[in-house]
C-alpha positions as CSV (number, residue, x, y, z in Angstrom):
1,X,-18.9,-14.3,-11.9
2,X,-17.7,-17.7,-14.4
3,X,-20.6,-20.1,-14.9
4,X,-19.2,-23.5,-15.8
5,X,-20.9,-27.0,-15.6
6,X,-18.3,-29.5,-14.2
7,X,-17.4,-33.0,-15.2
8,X,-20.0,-35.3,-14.1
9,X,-22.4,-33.3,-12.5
10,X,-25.4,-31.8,-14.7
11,X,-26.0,-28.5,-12.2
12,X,-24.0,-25.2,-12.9
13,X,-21.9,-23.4,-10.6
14,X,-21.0,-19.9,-10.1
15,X,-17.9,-18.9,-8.6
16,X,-16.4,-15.2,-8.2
17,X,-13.1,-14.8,-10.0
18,X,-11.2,-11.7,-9.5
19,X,-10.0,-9.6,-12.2
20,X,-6.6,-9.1,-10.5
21,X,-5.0,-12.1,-8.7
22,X,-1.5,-11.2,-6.1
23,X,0.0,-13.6,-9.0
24,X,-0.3,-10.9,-11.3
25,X,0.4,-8.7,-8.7
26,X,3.4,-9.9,-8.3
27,X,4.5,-10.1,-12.1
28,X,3.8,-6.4,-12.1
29,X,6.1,-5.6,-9.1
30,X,9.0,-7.8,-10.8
31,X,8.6,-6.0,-14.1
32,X,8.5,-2.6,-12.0
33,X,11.5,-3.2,-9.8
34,X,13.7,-4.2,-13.1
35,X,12.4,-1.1,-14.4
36,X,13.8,1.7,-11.9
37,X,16.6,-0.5,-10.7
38,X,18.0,-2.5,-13.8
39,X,19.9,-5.1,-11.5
40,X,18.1,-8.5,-12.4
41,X,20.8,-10.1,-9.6
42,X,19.4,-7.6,-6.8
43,X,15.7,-8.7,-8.2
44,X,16.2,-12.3,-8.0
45,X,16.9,-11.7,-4.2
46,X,14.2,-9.1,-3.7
47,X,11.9,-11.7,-5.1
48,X,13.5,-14.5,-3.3
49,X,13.7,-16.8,-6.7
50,X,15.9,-19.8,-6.7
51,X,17.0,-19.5,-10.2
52,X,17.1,-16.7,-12.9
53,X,15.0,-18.7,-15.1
54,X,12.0,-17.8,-12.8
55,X,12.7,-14.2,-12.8
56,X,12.4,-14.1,-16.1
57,X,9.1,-15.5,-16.3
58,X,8.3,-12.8,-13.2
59,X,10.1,-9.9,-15.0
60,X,9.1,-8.4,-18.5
61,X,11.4,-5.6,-19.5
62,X,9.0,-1.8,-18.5
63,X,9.4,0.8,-21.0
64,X,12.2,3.8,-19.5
65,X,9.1,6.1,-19.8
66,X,7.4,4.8,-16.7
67,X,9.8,4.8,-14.5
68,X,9.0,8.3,-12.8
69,X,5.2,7.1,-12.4
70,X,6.5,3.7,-10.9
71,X,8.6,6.3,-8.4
72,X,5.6,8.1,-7.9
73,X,3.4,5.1,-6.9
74,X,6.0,3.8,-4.7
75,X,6.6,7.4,-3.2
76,X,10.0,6.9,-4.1
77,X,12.3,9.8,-4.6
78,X,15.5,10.5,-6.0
79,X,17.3,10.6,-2.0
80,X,16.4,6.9,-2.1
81,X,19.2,6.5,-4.3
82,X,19.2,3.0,-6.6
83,X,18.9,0.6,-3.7
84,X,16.7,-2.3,-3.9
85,X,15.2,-3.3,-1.0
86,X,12.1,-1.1,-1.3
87,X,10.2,-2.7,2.0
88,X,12.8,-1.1,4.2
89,X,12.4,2.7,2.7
């Protein structure tokens, strides 16, 4: 929960403010897909950004070494190949 008084009015307020927001959920599948895939073109499209300045503001480069958990998670496997359109596996 944030307490915060706001401008103009004297009374608190509380509000619930999740630790993880889909925002950041969606930074960590950008950063995830450049990871196994390594094709910033195919993730622009996957993430359906108009310009590559906004997927790399998404993206942040994943060390190599998680790339078999990120498989895992997404219950990828190796017969999946190195396509990119992970919603239609």
């Amino acid at each position: 929960m944030r307490v915060w008084t706001p401008k103009g009015i004297t009374k608190e307020k509380t509000v619930f403010v999740p630790d993880v927001t889909l925002h950041d959920l969606r930074h960590t599948w950008a950063s995830w897909h450049y990871c196994l895939y390594r094709d910033i073109l195919a993730l622009k499209e996957d993430g359906e950004w108009a310009t590559m300045g906004i997927v790399a503001r998404y993206a942040k480069k994943t060390p190599d070494a998680y790339r078999e958990e990120i498989r895992a998670w997404w219950r990828l496997s190796e017969r999946h190949g190195s396509g990119t359109d992970i919603a239609a596996k």
